[in-house]
C-alpha positions as CSV (number, residue, x, y, z in Angstrom):
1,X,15.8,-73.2,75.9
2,X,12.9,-70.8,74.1
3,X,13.5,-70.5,70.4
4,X,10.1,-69.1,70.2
5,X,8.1,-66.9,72.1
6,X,5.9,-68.9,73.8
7,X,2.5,-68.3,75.9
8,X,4.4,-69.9,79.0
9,X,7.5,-67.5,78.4
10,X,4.6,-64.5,78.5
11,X,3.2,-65.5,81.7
12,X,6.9,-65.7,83.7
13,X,7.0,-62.1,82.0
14,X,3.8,-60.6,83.7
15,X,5.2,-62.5,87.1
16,X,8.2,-61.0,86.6
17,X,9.7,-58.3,89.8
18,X,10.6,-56.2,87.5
19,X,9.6,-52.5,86.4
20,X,7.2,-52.6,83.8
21,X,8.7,-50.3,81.3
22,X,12.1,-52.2,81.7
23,X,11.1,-56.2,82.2
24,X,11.1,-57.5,79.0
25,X,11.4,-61.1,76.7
26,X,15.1,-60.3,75.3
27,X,17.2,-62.8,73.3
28,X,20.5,-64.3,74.8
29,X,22.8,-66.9,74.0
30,X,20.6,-69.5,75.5
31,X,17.4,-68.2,73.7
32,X,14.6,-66.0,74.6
33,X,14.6,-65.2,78.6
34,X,12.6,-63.2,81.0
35,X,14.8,-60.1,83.0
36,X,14.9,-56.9,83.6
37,X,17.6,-54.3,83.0
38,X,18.2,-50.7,84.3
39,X,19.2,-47.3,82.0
40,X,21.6,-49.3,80.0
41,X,19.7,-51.2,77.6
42,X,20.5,-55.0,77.2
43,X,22.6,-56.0,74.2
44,X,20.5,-58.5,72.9
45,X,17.0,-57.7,71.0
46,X,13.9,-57.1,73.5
47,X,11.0,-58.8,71.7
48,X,8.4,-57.4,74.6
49,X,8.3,-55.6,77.4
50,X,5.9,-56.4,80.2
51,X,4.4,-53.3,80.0
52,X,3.6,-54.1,76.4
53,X,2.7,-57.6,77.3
54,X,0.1,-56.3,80.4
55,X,-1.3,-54.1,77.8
56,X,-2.4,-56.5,75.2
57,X,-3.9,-59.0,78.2
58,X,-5.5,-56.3,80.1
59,X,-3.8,-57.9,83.1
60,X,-1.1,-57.2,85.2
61,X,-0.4,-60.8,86.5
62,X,-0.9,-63.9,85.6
63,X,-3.8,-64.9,87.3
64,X,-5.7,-61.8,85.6
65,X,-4.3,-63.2,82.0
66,X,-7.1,-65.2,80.0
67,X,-5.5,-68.2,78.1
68,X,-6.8,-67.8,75.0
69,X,-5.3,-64.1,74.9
70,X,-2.1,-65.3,75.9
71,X,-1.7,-67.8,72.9
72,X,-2.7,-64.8,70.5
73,X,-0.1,-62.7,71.9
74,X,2.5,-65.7,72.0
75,X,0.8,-66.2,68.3
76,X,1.8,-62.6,67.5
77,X,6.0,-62.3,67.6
78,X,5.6,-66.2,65.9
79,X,7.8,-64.6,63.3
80,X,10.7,-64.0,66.3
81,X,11.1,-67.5,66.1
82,X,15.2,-68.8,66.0
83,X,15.8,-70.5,63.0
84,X,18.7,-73.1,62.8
85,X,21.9,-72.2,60.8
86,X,20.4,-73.5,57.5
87,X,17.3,-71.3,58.3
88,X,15.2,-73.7,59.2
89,X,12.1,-73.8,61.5
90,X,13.4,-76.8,63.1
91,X,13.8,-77.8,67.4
92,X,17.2,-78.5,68.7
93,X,17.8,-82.3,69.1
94,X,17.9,-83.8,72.9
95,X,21.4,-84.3,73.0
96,X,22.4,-81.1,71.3
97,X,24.3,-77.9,73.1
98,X,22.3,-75.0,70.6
99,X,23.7,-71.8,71.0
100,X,21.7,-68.6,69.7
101,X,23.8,-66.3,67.3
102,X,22.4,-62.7,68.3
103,X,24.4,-60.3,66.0
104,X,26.5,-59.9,62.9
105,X,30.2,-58.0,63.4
106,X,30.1,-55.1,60.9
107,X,33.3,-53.4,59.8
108,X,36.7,-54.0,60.2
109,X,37.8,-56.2,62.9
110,X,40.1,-53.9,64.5
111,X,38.2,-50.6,63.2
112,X,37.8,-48.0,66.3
113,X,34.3,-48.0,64.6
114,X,33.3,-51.3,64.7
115,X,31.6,-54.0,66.9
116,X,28.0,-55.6,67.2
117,X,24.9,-55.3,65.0
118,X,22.3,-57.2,67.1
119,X,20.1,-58.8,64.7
120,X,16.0,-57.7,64.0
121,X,13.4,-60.1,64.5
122,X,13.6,-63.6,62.8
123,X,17.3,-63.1,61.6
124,X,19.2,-64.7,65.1
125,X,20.1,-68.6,64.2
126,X,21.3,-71.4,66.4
127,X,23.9,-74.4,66.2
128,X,24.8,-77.2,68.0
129,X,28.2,-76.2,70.2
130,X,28.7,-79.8,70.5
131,X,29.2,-80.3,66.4
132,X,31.0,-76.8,65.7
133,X,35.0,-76.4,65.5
134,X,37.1,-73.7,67.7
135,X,39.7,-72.0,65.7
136,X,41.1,-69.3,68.0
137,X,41.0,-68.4,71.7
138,X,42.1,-65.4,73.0
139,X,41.9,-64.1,76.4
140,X,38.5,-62.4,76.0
141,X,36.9,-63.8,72.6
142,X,37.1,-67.1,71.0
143,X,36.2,-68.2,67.0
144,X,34.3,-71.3,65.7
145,X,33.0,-72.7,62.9
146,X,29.6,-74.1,62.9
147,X,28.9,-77.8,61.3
148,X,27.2,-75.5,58.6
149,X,30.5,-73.9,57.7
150,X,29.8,-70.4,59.2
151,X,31.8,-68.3,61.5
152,X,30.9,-67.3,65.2
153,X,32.6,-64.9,66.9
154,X,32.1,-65.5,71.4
155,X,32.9,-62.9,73.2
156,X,31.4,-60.2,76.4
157,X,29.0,-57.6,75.1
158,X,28.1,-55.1,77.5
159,X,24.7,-54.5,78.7
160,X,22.3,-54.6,82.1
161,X,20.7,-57.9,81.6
162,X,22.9,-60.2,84.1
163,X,25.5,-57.0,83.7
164,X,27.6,-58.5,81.4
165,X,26.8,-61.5,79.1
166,X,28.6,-64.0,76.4
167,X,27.2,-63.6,73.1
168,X,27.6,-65.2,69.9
169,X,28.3,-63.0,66.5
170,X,28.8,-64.1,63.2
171,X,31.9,-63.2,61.2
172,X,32.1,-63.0,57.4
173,X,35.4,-64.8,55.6
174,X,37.1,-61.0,55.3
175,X,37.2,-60.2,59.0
176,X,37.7,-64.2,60.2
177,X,41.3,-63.8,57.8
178,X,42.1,-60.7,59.9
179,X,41.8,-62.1,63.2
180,X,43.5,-64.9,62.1
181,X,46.3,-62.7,60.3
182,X,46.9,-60.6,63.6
183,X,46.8,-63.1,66.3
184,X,48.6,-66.5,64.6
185,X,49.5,-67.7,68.3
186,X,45.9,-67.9,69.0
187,X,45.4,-70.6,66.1
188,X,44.5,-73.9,67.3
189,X,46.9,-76.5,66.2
190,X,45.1,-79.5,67.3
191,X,42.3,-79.3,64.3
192,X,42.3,-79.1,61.0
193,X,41.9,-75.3,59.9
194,X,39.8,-74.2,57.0
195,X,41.6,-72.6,53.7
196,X,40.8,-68.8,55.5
197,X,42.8,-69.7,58.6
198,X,45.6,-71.2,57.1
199,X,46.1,-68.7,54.4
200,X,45.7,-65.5,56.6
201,X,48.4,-67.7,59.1
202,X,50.7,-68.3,56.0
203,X,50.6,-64.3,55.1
204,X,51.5,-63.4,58.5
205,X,54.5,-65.9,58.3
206,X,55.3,-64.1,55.1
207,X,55.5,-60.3,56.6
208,X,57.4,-61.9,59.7
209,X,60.0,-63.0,57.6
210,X,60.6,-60.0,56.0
211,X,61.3,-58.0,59.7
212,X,63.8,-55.4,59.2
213,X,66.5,-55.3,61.9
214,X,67.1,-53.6,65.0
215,X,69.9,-51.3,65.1
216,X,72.2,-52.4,67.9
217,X,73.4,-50.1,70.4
218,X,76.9,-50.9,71.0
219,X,80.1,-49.2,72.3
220,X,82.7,-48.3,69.8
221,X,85.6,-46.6,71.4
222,X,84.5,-46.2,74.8
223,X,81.4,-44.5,73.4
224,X,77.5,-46.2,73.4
225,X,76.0,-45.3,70.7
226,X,73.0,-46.9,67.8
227,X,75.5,-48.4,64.8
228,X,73.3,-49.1,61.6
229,X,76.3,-50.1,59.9
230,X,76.6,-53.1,61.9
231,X,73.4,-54.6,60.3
232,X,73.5,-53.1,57.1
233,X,73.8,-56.5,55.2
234,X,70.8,-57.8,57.0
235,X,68.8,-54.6,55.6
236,X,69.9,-54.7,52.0
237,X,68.4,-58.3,52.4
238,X,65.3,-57.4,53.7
239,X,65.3,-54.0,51.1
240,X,65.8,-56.8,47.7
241,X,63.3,-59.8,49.3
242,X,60.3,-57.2,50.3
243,X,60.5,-56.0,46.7
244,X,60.5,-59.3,45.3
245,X,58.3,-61.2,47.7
246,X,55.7,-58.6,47.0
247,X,56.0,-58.8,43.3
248,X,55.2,-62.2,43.7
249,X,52.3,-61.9,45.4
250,X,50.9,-59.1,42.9
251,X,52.1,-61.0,39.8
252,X,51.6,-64.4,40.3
253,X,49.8,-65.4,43.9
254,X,46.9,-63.0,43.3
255,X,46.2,-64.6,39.8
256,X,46.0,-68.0,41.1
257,X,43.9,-67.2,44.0
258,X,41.3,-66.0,41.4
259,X,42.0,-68.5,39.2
260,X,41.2,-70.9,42.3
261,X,37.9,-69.0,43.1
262,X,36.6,-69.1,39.6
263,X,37.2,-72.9,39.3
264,X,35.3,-73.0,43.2
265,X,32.4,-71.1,41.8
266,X,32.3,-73.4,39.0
267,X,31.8,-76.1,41.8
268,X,29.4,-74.7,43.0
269,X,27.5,-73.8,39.9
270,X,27.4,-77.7,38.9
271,X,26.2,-78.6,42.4
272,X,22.8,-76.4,41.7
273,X,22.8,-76.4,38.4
274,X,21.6,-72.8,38.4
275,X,23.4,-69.6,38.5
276,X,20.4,-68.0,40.1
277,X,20.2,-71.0,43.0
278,X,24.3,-71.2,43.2
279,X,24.5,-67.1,43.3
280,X,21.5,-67.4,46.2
281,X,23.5,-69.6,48.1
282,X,27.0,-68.2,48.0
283,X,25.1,-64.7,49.1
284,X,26.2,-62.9,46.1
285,X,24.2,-61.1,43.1
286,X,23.2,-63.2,40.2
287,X,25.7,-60.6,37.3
288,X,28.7,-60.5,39.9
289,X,28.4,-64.8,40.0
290,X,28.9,-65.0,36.4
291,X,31.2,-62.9,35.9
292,X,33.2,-65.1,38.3
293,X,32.2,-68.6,36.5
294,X,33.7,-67.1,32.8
295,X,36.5,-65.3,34.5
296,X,39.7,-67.1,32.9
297,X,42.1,-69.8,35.0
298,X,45.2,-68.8,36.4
């Protein structure tokens, strides 16, 4: 596995089949890799093309390359370089299954609009598979969290490289809850699940409960026909407990859940002993961190 762009990674590029202006170092789940693509570009970043590389050699294979130009080159994209998931410059251990992270998801999990946002250069991470937790596994798509705490989402991205590739995105807490709220039968139940899965899991119970019911469509009389009146009862039930249920949640769940992160932040705070560090590491502005520290208990 290439984390880094390396001078040996350069010379498989200039030996590389491929056309020129469409052979390229590009960044996959399994690090950087040499391939080519057609029209459709690959979904992963391309770092170099070859005709880039055979450029800044002044040779077109790798016999013609001079070493010492090589190494600049390599020496050049240094700062394309996969950090670990505490965004270090560290190398995988022996033992370890790393996985690169290639993207964010931006927007909405279920937005039309959404999808993808391949990362720029020195922003794509890797973990250790081997150490990280999966939390849901759909057909297509799967979730984990990393040993680090964060959120991966695995799933097919289109694109020419090897047609259609894996990839790794990471998922912030907000979309991780909706995935989790929408598919609950997807939810592992042979680990322990972090406070986002279980809560999102617990509101979907909540809305399920409250299901109005079917009308029935029954014969009265010889005739077929939809009778409401038959599960009237059920409905006023549903009508009263929505309306209360959801009072609830405005009046007094809401409340404690901020109550709950203020207390958190507080945690956190004492940890670093710093707003500014604590704020840093949460990934939230210094004014909207203490304004949650000095917000009041529930």
């Amino acid at each position: 596995m290439n984390i880094a762009i390396t001078p040996d990674l350069i010379i498989d590029l200039l030996d590389h089949h491929g056309p020129r202006d469409k052979t390229g170092i590009i960044l996959t789940e399994d690090g950087w890799e040499v391939g080519a693509w057609t029209d459709l570009q690959p979904s992963g970043l391309v770092a170099l093309t070859k005709e880039d590389a055979a450029a800044y050699l002044g040779a077109d294979t790798p016999e013609e390359a001079h070493p010492d130009v090589v190494e600049a080159l390599a020496a050049e994209y240094g700062g394309y370089q996969v950090v670990d998931e505490n965004g270090e410059l560290t190398t995988p251990p022996a033992d370890a299954d790393p996985q690169v992270v290639t993207a964010r998801w931006q927007g909405s999990l279920f937005d039309e609009n959404s999808g993808d946002e391949t990362y720029g250069p020195g922003e794509a991470w890797y973990f250790d598979l081997n150490t990280a937790v999966k939390l849901v596994q759909e057909k297509h798509a799967s979730l984990w969290r990393t040993a680090g705490g964060r959120y991966v989402r695995r799933h097919f991205s289109p694109g020419a490289f090897h047609l259609h590739r894996w990839t790794w995105v990471e998922m912030d807490h907000s979309q991780v809850a909706e995935w989790a709220y929408a598919a609950p039968d997807a939810i592992a139940d042979d680990v322990p699940l972090p406070p986002v899965i279980a809560a999102a899991r617990a509101a979907r119970a909540i809305v399920d409960a409250m299901e109005p019911p079917a009308i029935p469509w029954v014969e009265v009389g010889g005739i077929r026909d939809y009778h409401a009146d038959k599960v009237v009862s059920e409905a006023r039930e549903i009508v009263h407990s929505a309306a209360a249920i959801s009072d609830l949640l405005r009046r007094t769940v809401a409340s404690q859940l901020r109550g709950h992160r203020a207390r958190a932040a507080r945690v956190v705070e004492r940890a670093f002993g710093r707003q500014e560090d604590a704020a840093q590491w949460l990934g939230m502005g210094r004014g909207t961190f203490a304004k949650l520290v000095t917000a009041p208990d529930a």
